[in-house]
Every structure is written in structure tokens, then in C-alpha cells.
N, C-alpha and C positions, 0 to 999 in steps of 0.2 A: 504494500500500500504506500502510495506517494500522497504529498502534501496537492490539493487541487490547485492544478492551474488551467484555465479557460482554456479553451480552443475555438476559432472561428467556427462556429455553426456553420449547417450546409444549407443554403437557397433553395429556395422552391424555383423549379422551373420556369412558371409561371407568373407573375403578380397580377390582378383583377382590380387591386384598391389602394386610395391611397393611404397612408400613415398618418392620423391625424394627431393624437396625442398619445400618451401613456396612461394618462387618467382623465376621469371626468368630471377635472376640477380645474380653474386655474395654476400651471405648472412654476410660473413668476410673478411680478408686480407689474410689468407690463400687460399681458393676459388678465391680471386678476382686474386692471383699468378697464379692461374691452369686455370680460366674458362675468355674467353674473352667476353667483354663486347657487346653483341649484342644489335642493334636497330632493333627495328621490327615493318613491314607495314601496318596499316589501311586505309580504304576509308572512306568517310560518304556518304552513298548511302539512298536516301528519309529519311533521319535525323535518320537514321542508321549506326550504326560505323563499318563494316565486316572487317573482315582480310581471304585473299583470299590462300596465298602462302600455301602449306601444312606444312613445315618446321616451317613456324613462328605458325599455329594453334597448334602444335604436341607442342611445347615449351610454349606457352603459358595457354593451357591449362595442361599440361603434369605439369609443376610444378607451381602449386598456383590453378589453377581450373577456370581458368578466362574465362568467355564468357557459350555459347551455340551451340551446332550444329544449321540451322536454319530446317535443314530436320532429325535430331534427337532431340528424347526427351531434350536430356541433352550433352551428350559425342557425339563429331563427329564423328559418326561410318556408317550415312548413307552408305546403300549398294543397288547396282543391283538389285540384288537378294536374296533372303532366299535358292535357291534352287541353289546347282553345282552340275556339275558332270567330272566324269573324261574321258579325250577324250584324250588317246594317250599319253605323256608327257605331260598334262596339263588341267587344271580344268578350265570351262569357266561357266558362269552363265547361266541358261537358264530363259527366261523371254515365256510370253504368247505371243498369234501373237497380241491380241489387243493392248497389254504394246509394244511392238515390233510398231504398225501401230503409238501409240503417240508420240513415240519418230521421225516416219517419217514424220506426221502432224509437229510436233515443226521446224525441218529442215526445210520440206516447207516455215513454214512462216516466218521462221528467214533468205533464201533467197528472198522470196518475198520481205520480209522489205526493202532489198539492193538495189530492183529498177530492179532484172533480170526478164527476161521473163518469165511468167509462164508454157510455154511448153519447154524453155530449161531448167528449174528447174526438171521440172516430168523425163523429158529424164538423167539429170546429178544424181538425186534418183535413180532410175530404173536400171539404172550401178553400183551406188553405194552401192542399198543395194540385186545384184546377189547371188544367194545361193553360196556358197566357201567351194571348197573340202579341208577338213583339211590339205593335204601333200601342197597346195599352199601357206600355211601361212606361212611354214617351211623356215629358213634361209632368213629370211624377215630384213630389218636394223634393225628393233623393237628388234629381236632377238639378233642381232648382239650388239645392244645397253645394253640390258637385259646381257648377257654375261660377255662386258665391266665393268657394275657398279656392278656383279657376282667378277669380277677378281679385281676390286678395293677394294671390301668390301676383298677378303681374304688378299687383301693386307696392306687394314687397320689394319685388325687383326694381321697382322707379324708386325707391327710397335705398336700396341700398342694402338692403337687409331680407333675406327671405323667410316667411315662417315655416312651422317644421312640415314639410311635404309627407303624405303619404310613401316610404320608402317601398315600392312595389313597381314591378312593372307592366302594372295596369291598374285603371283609378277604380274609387272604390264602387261601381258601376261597370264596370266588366270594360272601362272603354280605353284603347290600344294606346301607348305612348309612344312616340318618336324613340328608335334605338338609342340614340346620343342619350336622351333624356334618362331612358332605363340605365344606362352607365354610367352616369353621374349618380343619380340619385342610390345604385348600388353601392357605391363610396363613401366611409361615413363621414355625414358632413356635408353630403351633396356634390363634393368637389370633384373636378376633372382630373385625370389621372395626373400623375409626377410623378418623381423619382421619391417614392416613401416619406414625403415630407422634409421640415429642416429637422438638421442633426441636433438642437438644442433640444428638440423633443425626443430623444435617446440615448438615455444612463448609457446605454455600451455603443457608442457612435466611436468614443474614442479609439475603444479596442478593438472595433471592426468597423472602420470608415466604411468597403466597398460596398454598393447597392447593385442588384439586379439593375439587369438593363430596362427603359422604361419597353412598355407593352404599345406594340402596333394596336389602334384602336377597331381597327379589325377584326382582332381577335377577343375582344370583348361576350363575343357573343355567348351565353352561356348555353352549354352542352352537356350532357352526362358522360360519366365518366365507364367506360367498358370495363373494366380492371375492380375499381371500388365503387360502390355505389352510394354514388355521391357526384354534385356537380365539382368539373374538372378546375373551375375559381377557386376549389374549398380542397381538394384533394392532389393540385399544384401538378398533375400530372401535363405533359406537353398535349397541344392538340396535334388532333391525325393531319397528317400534310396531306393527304389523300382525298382529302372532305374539302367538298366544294364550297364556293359562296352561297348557292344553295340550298344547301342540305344544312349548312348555317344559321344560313338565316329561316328557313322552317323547325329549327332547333328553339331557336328565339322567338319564333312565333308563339311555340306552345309554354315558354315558360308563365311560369306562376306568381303569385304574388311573393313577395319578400317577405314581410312580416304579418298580414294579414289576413284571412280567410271569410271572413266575415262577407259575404257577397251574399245581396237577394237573390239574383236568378242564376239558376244553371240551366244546362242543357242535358237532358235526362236520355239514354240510347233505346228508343223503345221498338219494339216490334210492330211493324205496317199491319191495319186491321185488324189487331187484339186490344180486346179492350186492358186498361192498367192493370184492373185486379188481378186475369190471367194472365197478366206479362211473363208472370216469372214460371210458369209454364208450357208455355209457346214452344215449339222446336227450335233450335238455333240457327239451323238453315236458312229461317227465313228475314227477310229484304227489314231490315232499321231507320227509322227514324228518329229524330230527333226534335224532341217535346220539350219546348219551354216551360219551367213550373219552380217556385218561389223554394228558396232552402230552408225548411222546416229546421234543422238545427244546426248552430255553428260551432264550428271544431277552431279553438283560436289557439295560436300559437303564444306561451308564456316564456319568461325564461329562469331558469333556473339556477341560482347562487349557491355554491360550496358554502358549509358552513364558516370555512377561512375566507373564503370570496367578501362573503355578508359582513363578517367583522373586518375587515381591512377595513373597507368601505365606511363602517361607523366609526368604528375607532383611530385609523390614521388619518381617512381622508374627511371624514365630517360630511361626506355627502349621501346616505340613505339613512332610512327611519326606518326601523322594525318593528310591524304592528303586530299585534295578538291578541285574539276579541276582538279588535278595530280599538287596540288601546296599544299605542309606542311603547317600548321597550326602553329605560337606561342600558346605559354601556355595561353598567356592574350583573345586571337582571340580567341582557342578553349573554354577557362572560358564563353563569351560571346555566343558563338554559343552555347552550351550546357544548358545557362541559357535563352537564346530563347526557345532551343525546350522546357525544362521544367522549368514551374515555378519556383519551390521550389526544382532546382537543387542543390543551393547550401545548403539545410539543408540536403537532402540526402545525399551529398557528403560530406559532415565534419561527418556525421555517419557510413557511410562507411570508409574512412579514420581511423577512431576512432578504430573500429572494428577491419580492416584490421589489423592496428597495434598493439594491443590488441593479435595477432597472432590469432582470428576468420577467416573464409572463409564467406564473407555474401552472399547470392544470392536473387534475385529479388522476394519477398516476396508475389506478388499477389495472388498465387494461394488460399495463407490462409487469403484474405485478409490485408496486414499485409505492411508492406514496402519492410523487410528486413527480414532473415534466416538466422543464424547462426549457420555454422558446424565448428566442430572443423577439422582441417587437410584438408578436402574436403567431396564430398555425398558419393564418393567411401567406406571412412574409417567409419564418425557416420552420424547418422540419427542428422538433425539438432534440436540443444536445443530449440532456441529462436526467438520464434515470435516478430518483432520490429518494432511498428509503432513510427515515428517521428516527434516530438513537435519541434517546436521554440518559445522560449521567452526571454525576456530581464532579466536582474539582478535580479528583484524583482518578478521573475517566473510570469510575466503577458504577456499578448499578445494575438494579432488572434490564434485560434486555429488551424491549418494545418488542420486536419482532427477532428471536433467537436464532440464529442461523448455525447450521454445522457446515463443514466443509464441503460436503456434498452440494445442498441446498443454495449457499453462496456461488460455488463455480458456475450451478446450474441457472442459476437467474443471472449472472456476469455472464454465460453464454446468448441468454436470450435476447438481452442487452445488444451483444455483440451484433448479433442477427440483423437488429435493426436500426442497426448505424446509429447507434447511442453512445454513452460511456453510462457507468453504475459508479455514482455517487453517493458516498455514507454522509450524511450531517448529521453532525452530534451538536444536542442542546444542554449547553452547559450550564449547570444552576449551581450555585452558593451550596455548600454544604451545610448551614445554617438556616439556609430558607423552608420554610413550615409549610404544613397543608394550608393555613391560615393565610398564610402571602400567597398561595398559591390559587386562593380561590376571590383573588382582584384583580385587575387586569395589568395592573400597577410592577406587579414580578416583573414583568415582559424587559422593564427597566434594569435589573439583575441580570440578565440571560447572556449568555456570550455563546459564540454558533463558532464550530469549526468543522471546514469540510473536508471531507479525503474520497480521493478518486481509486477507484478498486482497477486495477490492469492485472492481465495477464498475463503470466511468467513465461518465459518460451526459453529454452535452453539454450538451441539451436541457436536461434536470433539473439541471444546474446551471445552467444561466443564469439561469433559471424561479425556484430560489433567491435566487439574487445578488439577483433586479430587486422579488423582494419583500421582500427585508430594505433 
């Protein structure tokens, strides 16, 4: 085991976005003059931290990379559908009649829950998901409303200032936006590609100045990825040089909303000459149509905060509020609620801390077994360096072990490591050999704590000798 020293991260093939900041807060006194200082709201739902508002996810995630979609991999992009089409002035998604019937089952039982009748629920459905001729939907308030925050946003733009757009690329009327536009407003921030932003805004700019090259705007278009599944913006893989402008841009036709789902109409896949009820019936051979009809229930995308996520965010940065009942949480309350749900919250949390200020992005490390993941910038920009499991001991590096490892166990996770162009980093959280369960249960300890890292390599015989005999 060596003492840790960095290494340039590896680049993503790709970049789709630009770098806005690291947090989202003001990062100096110049910014803190321009940008005003938001608080922003979470729940703790089943010892879960969501943030529900889309404004506060776009921000939160948007600059620093905090949280998870809970219905995307990563980025809250869940959508409707994979498949639009265009109907007149306007793209609406079209879903199957089975995905169509579960969104009508969910309705049902989320009136049932309320205690109404079950045959005036079937009757109040039955009207409400009528097939609807598209000239009906026209000049609706929705519209009238869509129009309005149309004529505010131009009017943002002649002052200088824009207010927070729908981050989607289609408005929330199913209707189509300019490609340019969908790429912007994929950037968080709205802004037009660059090269990652300025370097003030990256703790490690110093020790890896190079940036990716900037993106032909061309290549914006987003596509799925063959390999992961996942779009190739998010999974950094190269696009096919093979694939037309085309087959691109019908890629980008059919994409989905970014953050939203919430859409009145879809496009339902029905069967010609069957009536709805026996839709789901019908032989599949026969000829489809496609039936306009109102979405009974909406599937929204949240996002979801680590319980180290959630406290960073109230404790260093002072910008979110943790409700419970619909009553805020202190720092002291939430330190205790958060070292209920996990044991060994607080060694994770002075590691993340650590990290976070270090200017790393950590994220939730299980998939490689591991605690912790560190990217530089965020997943969008490098593929992450360092796998980080966390020790605690006292002064004299003794103590329970968090997570005990034998010989065996250790090479076998430093191999998996290996696998995936990682390294396996141990950090140890050093605490006072005098510090009490009693300091330990205020967040104030955090001030005592001292972190030191060590990087676990590989011994090779071979490759050292091979060394020695040429130096």
C-alpha cells in the first residue's frame, strides 16, 4: 500500500453539456453579487430524502450532480415514451393500449383509495379517458397558459434574463422545439455548448488543466446507446460513424421529455374496428391505429438524494430544507435521523465531505462494491477514478473494522476495481481517541476528524524486477 497520489482521470469520449458550476450556490463574492441565494425542498419519504419541485431537481442536479433520477438510471430524464410523432402543431407521445390500460388500473385504485364508489369511478374513467378529436384540444387554457410563459420567456430574453424554461425537448403540450433549442436547454443553465466552462469553477483545474475537445453541434443529437442502455450523452460512448443524418435526426424526433412526464394527451396504439374494451383481445395481426385520449395518470420523475448528498447540502452548503410531516428539520435532528437510518453514517459523511471539498463529485459506490466513486466534475464529463471503501479508527490507526476484509476478499475487489479502469482507495476516518459517543452524536465532531487516504496497487514480481534491472 502506497500513500494516495491522484492521477488524471480518463474522459469521456463524448461531452453533450456544458460545466456550469460545482454547487448550487454562489462559489465567490462576485457570483454571490449576480446569483441569489436559493433554498431548496426535500421530503424524507420511507427514510428516503426526494426532492419533488422540477426547478429545484434541474438546479440541483444541473450544477454539482447531486442525487438520482428514481425512474432513470442516473440523470432525471425519465420519459412517456421513446416513440413521438407529429400531429398537426404538435408532437404527442404515443404509448401501447396495454401501457395506456396501466396507467387506467393506477387511476382506478388511487380513486378507490379515497373511499369513492366503484361504479362512479368506472363511469368518471370512461368520460375521462373518451377518444378526443385533435381540433378539440385546440385553444384549451393549457394552451392559453403555454402561450403566456411563450410571451414571458421572449420577454425574458429582451431584459436580459431568462426565467426557468421547461428543461424538455418538447413543451408541456406535446409541441416540437427547434433542435438548437433542445440543446441548449439540455445544458444546465440553458447555455450553449463550451469547452466545460471557466476553470475557477474546478477545485482540480489545477491538476488537470486538459479538457475534451468541444462537440461538433451535430452531434448533439441524442440517440440510444447499443452497448448500455442508456442515452449515449449519459453513457459517453462514441457515436456510430455509420449512422446517417437521418437516422439522427428520427432519433431526435422521438426523444422524450427531460424532466417531465406530466403530458395531457397521448397517442394510444389501438386496433382498427375493435371497440376499447376488447382491445386487449383482438388478434395482433390486425391493421393499428392511433387514438387520441387524455392520460389518466402521471408517472413524474423525482430525484433522489444520498443521505450524504442531503447533508452536504444543509450542513456545508446552507442550501436545502429537510421536511418531515411538512415540518423542517435542524441540522442537529437531521445529524440524528440520518445516523438512525445508517449506522456508520457518520464515517461516510466526513468522507464524502472530504471528497466533496477536495473538489471530487462522489456517488454511491455499491455497484463496485465499494462505498464511494469519484469523478472529477461529474459522470457526464470523466468516467470515475476511485473506488473508496471507508475505514474508521482512532489515532493509533486501531479499531473495529467497518467493513473486514481478508486477503482473499481485498485482492478480489482490487481485481474488480482493476476490471474497470479504476484504482481501490482505502480512507480512513481519523477521530480523537478521547472523542465520546456524546460528540459523536452532533455534527460539530466533523470539526475533530482528520481523513487519510491510501491507494491499494498490485504487487507484480515480474514488473518489478523488469524495473529495478532497467534503472
Amino acid at each position: 500500500m502506497a500513500e494516495a497520489v491522484f492521477e488524471a482521470p480518463k474522459r469521456r469520449a463524448r461531452v453533450y453539456e456544458s460545466y456550469e458550476a460545482p454547487f448550487p450556490v454562489p462559489t465567490s463574492a462576485e457570483d454571490a453579487k449576480l446569483q441569489e441565494h436559493h433554498v431548496y425542498r426535500a421530503e424524507i419519504v420511507n427514510q428516503h430524502v426526494i426532492v419533488r419541485d422540477p426547478d429545484h431537481i434541474q438546479a440541483l442536479y444541473g450544477k454539482g450532480y447531486f442525487g438520482k433520477g428514481i425512474l432513470s438510471r442516473s440523470r432525471p430524464v425519465h420519459s412517456i415514451s421513446d416513440n413521438w410523432k407529429n400531429i398537426n402543431d404538435r408532437c404527442l407521445p404515443v404509448i401501447s393500449f396495454s401501457k395506456y390500460q396501466q396507467r387506467v388500473n393506477l387511476a382506478r385504485d388511487v380513486l378507490l383509495a379515497q373511499g369513492l364508489d366503484e361504479d362512479d369511478v368506472s363511469e368518471f374513467l370512461k368520460k375521462y379517458t373518451h377518444p378526443i378529436e385533435l381540433d378539440q384540444i385546440r385553444g384549451t387554457r393549457e394552451e392559453e397558459a403555454h402561450e403566456e410563459a411563450m410571451h414571458s420567456l421572449e420577454k425574458g430574453d429582451e431584459m436580459g434574463r431568462a426565467p426557468n424554461p421547461e428543461p424538455s425537448g418538447h413543451d408541456h403540450l406535446g409541441g416540437k422545439r427547434h433542435p438548437a433549442e433542445v440543446a441548449d436547454s439540455d445544458c444546465p443553465g440553458g447555455k450553449k455548448q463550451r469547452r466545460q466552462g471557466d476553470p475557477c469553477h474546478d477545485p482540480l483545474a489545477d491538476l488537470y488543466p486538459h479538457e475534451p475537445d468541444p462537440v461538433d453541434i451535430e452531434a448533439l443529437s441524442c440517440l440510444k446507446c447499443t452497448t448500455h442502455d442508456d442515452w449515449i450523452s449519459h453513457c459517453g460512448c462514441r457515436l456510430n460513424d455509420s449512422m446517417s443524418n437521418t437516422d439522427s435526426q428520427m432519433n431526435a424526433d422521438k426523444q422524450g421529455p427531460t424532466l417531465t412526464s406530466a403530458y395531457e394527451y397521448v397517442l394510444v396504439e389501438e386496433q382498427k374496428g375493435v371497440d376499447a374494451a376488447d382491445n386487449s383481445n383482438c388478434s395482433a395481426n390486425r391493421a393499428e391505429r392511433l387514438v387520441c385520449r387524455m392520460n389518466p395518470f402521471r408517472i413524474l420523475e423525482f430525484l433522489q438524494l444520498s443521505l450524504e448528498e442531503a447533508f452536504f447540502l444543509v450542513y456545508a452548503l446552507g442550501c436545502l430544507s429537510v421536511y418531515y410531516n411538512e415540518e423542517p428539520l435542524t441540522v442537529a435532528h437531521l445529524w440524528e435521523v440520518f445516523r438512525s437510518v445508517e449506522p456508520n453514517f457518520e464515517s461516510t459523511y466526513m468522507a464524502y465531505h472530504y471528497f466533496r471539498c477536495k473538489g471530487w463529485v462522489p456517488k454511491v459506490g455499491m455497484k463496485y462494491g465499494t462505498d464511494l466513486m469519484l469523478y472529477r466534475k461529474g459522470p457526464p464529463f470523466y468516467h470515475a477514478s476511485y473506488s473508496v471503501v471507508v475505514e474508521k479508527v482512532d489515532d493509533s490507526f486501531q479499531g473495529a473494522a467497518l467493513r473486514p476484509f481478508s486477503w482473499r476478499s481485498l485482492a478480489g475487489l482490487n481485481r474488480i476495481t482493476g476490471n474497470v479502469s479504476k484504482e481501490l482507495m482505502l480512507c480512513y476516518i481519523i477521530r480523537p481517541s478521547d472523542m465520546t459517543e456524546e460528540e459523536l452524536s452532533s455534527p460539530e465532531c466533523i470539526k475533530r476528524i482528520k481523513v487519510q487516504e491510501i491507494i491499494v496497487s498490485r504487487w507484480i514480481s515480474s514488473r518489478e524486477r523488469t524495473e529495478q534491472e532497467e534503472m
